[in-house]
C-alpha angles and dihedrals in degrees: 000000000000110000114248112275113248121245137093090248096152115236123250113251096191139027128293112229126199131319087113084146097053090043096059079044100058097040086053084052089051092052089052113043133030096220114045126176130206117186129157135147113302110282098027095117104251096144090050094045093050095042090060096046091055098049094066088061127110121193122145105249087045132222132313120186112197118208113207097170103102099041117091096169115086094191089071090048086107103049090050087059099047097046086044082066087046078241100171115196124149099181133097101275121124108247090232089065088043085056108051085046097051089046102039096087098032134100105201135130119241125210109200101187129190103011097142093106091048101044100134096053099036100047086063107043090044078050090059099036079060109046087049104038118068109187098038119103114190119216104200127201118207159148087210140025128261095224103217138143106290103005109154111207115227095183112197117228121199119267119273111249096256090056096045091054093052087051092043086052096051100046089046098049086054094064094035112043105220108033131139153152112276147157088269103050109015090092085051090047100045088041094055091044094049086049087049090050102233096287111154091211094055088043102051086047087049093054090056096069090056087100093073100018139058128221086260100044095056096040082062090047095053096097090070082046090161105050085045107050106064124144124232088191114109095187106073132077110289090240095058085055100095127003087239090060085047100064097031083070091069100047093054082071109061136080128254100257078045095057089041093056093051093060104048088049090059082088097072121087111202126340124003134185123231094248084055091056098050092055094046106049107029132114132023089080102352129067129216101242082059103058101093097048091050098046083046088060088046087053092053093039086056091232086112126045121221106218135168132212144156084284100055138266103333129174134219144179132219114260088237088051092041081052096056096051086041084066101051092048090052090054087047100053093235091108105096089035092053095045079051086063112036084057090041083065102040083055100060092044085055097050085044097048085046094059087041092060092081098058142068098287092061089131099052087049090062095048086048095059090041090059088037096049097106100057098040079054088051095052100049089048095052091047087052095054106036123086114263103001100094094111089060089054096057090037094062093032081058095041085052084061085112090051096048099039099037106032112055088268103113094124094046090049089051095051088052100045102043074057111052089048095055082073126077103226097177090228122108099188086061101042094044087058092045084052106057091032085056091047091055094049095050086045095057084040089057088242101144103167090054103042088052094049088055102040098050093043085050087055107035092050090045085058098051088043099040094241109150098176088062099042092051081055093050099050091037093061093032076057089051101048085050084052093049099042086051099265090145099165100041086046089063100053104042079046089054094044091042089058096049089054090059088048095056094039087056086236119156126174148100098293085058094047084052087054090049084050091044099055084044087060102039077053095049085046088057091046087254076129100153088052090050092055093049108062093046088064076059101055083041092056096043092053100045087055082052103041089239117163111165090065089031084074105050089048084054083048095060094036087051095054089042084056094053097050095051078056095249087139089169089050090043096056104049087047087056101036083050082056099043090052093040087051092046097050084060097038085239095176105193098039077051098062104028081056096050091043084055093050091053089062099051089045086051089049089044092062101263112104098160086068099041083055088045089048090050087042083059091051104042085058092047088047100072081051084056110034128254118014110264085342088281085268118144094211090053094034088051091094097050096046093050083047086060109041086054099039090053095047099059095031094040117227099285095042093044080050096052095048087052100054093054085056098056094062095058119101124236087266098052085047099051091048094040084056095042087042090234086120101133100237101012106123102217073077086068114031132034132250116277093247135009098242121231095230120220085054110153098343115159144214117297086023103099090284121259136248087028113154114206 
């Protein structure tokens, strides 16, 4: 049997759970470097971490783990790391030189734990340990670097929910005998895990109180985390005790402009960027050419967290952090101004976003407004709950138009903007705004009642005001319901006056490109197909000379189908195919899924019903996220009824059924490859259709007539 290794290394009382990633990480770091760092936000299980990794190292002096929590006097660094050793020397010798000695011929790993607090003694005296010492390799815990010559960061990230749950099952079966994850309690418990953010620390102390609460019960407490979440246990570091004092610990240790920063940041709900920030927090104690230095401590410090993204490098701090500062900006009554500015500046993103829609970044816009989603969330809800800011709540519900429509977000908009328009802002320009955004969103909802109450409010009201922006908007979207309930005439001619009032307006953007697509396909509706065309390979050229995209699509929609119809099949399906791709980038959910029912029917003509019957299935599943299916209108819904008719004549109803329902089961993604026949493993990627379909076949009338040249 191998001796014991020597060391002071503690024992583990209870189990260790996950983190078997980080663990063979960190082992590997250790391999390689001889000073290796692990910091992360108070309670996310750095010390444990780094206490079972080494452990299951092996070197021959052993491992010492040095805890310099407790200690506040630097003049006594030294002697906490000596006695740490169990180095006895009573004579005069200063204990750096006892310790160099004692280390210059050993091979031992040293765990210094808890220097954060000590940094600027301890960085230099780890560095000269180091540089003398040969066989010694240091293990440091940490919520912040050292920053010395060849530290290599392990940041700690918390723990992902699963993980969290396992560990929050088997704290909690230890003090309830008889616990476990279950059906009934396993959403409460992943919930709770996700809201505390995965920290090891927040969940053990929330699995304590599973003696007197349920899952549920503490998932509906969280908002008050830090009343909650206090230890019983006696055993552990004061500063593990509660995750106030967690945290707290932390913020001891900053300075004043960093507490201050924290704070402020508190504002901020998801991801920020650093000139956001600097609008945002400076001033009143810290001033803008600071900002940068100040946020840097706060990432080393692991307050704040360093992130990238499509949209650039963004920050971040955890909800139970963000709680902490909350609370300090509330005691110091900074609270409602900064709230004022945080939504001041996600006003003006989203003004700006709005006019970059039309423009060739139209798809970083979009994945703009997806990072930024959750303050732009934060500042229309503080508009819509504080005292005399309604109107900029409607005002920035109706400026995020682009996002709703033309982004998959038609529910959320109209959750904002029913909102927004319960209020009385006392502004008209805004509410007129609210209102026909609102009347877009319901029509491609398919709720009529309500888009014809807005809309005609919006216009009535432009008329009375003399707003002629508003009242182009209004006519634009009453033009398109009629379009889309089968009005095809009146359609027409509110589609036509609304373009001539954007003409005269001088008004060009997307909204004015979908109106030009909208009158091409009330004409093609009618059988005016070569018109129709025409003024798509308008819109097509228009938006090539502006780099659009969104109304690009649903141009590509109405040619494609053109295209169809003459009988050019091949033609038909790369226009559509251009379309499909272009709707899905932007998780443009109804030009999605109009695109995917249109490519049934070509796959039908083209001699392979069973897809055709897999591709409406899809659909079928994209259309309850939209609003009604294909708008319940007999003109759009054309192409799906003669699908069908086709697909169930030659599958027969069981096995049509059957095709659908396959279909159904499928995700957007699936979907979107299985149309564009990118699928992996789907074999229309490797073989061609049976036959090469006419187009136009069968086609009745209201469905974009048959047999038109144009």
């Amino acid at each position: 049997m191998r001796p014991p290794q020597p060391g002071n290394l503690p024992l583990e009382l209870n189990a260790f759970v996950g983190r078997a990633d980080e663990l063979a990480a960190l082992a590997s770091a250790l391999e390689d470097g001889r000073l290796v760092t692990v910091t992360g936000v108070g309670g996310v299980g750095k010390s444990r971490l780094a206490a079972r990794a080494a452990a299951a190292t092996a070197p021959r002096d052993g491992v010492w783990r040095v805890d310099l929590t407790p200690l506040r006097d630097t003049n006594l660094l030294e002697h906490a790391f000596a006695e740490a050793l169990e180095l006895t020397d009573h004579t005069s010798r200063p204990p750096r030189q006892v310790l160099l000695g004692h280390l210059a011929e050993r091979e031992l790993l040293l765990v210094v734990d808890g220097f954060e607090h000590l940094v600027d003694a301890c960085a230099p005296l780890v560095r000269e340990l180091l540089i003398h010492s040969p066989g010694l390799r240091v293990l440091a815990v940490g919520r912040r670097p050292l920053e010395t010559e060849g530290e290599r960061l392990f940041p700690l990230a918390p723990m992902p929910a699963p993980d969290a749950a396992a560990l929050f099952t088997d704290r909690a079966a230890a003090g309830l005998p008889g616990f476990a994850l279950d059906d009934g309690n396993r959403e409460d418990v992943l919930e709770l895990c996700r809201r505390l953010d995965g920290i090891p620390l927040a969940v053990e102390l929330a699995a304590g109180r599973l003696r007197a609460l349920s899952p549920a019960q503490l998932v509906a407490r969280l908002d008050d985390r830090f009343r909650l979440l206090t230890g019983s246990r006696r055993d552990g570091p004061p500063r593990h005790q509660t995750l106030r004092t967690a945290i707290g610990w932390s913020h001891e240790l900053c300075a004043p402009s960093e507490r201050l920063l924290w704070s402020r940041l508190s504002v901020f709900a998801g991801q920020f960027d650093l000139e956001a920030v600097e609008y945002i927090c400076a001033g009143d104690g810290l001033h803008a050419d600071d900002v940068l230095d100040v946020l840097d401590e706060l990432l080393a410090q692991s307050v704040v967290i360093r992130e990238e993204n499509p949209s650039g490098v963004r920050y971040r701090m955890l909800d139970t952090v963000r709680a902490y500062g909350a609370d300090w900006l509330e005691a110091a009554g900074e609270s409602a101004r900064m709230r004022r500015r945080h939504r001041d500046w996600y006003m003006g993103l989203a003004t700006w976003c709005e006019l970059d829609w039309f423009s060739p970044r139209q798809p970083e816009v979009a994945a703009l407004v997806d990072t930024e989603l959750p303050n732009l969330r934060a500042a229309l809800e503080f508009c819509l709950t504080e005292r005399d800011e309604a109107h900029l709540g409607q005002y920035l519900a109706g400026t995020l138009w682009f996002y709703w429509v033309g982004c998959g977000r038609l529910a959320e908009g109209r959750h904002w903007l029913d909102r927004a328009l319960d209020l009385d802002g006392g502004h008209e320009d805004s509410r007129l705004k609210a209102l026909w955004v609102l009347g877009y969103v319901a029509v491609l909802q398919g709720d009529t009642v309500t888009a014809l109450g807005a809309l005609h409010e919006c216009r009535d009201e432009a008329e009375r005001t003399g707003s002629a922006i508003a009242a182009a908007y209004a006519e634009h979207r009453i033009g398109c319901l009629a379009l889309v309930t089968d009005d095809v005439p009146r359609a027409e001619t509110l589609l036509r006056s609304a373009l001539e009032r954007y003409r005269e307006i001088g008004e060009l953007n997307s909204n004015v490109l979908m109106g030009q697509i909208e009158l091409a396909m009330a004409l093609a509706f009618r059988g005016e197909l070569a018109d129709a065309v025409e003024l798509c390979e308008d819109v097509r050229r228009v938006c090539e000379d502006h780099g659009e995209r969104w109304a690009l699509a649903y141009a590509l929609y109405v040619l494609g189908f053109a295209a169809w119809t003459r009988g050019e099949a091949g033609t038909a399906r790369e226009l559509l195919c251009e379309s499909l791709a272009l709707d899905h980038r932007f998780h443009d959910l109804l030009g999605t899924v109009l695109s995917i029912e249109l490519l049934a029917l070509f796959t039908a003509a083209e001699g392979d019903p069973a897809e055709a019957a897999v591709l409406q299935g899809a659909a079928a599943g994209i259309w309850p996220s939209v609003g009604l299916p294909l708008f319940g209108s007999g003109n759009f819904g054309g192409p799906h009824v003669l699908c069908e008719e086709q697909a169930r004549e030659a599958l027969g109803d069981e096995r049509y059924e059957e095709c659908v329902r396959e279909g159904a089961r499928l995700g957007l993604d699936a979907a979107v490859s299985r149309a564009l026949r990118t699928e992996p493993g789907n074999e229309r990627t490797r073989r061609p259709p049976r036959r090469e379909g006419r187009g136009g076949d069968g086609l009745k009338q209201g469905e974009l007539r048959p047999g038109q040249r144009a």
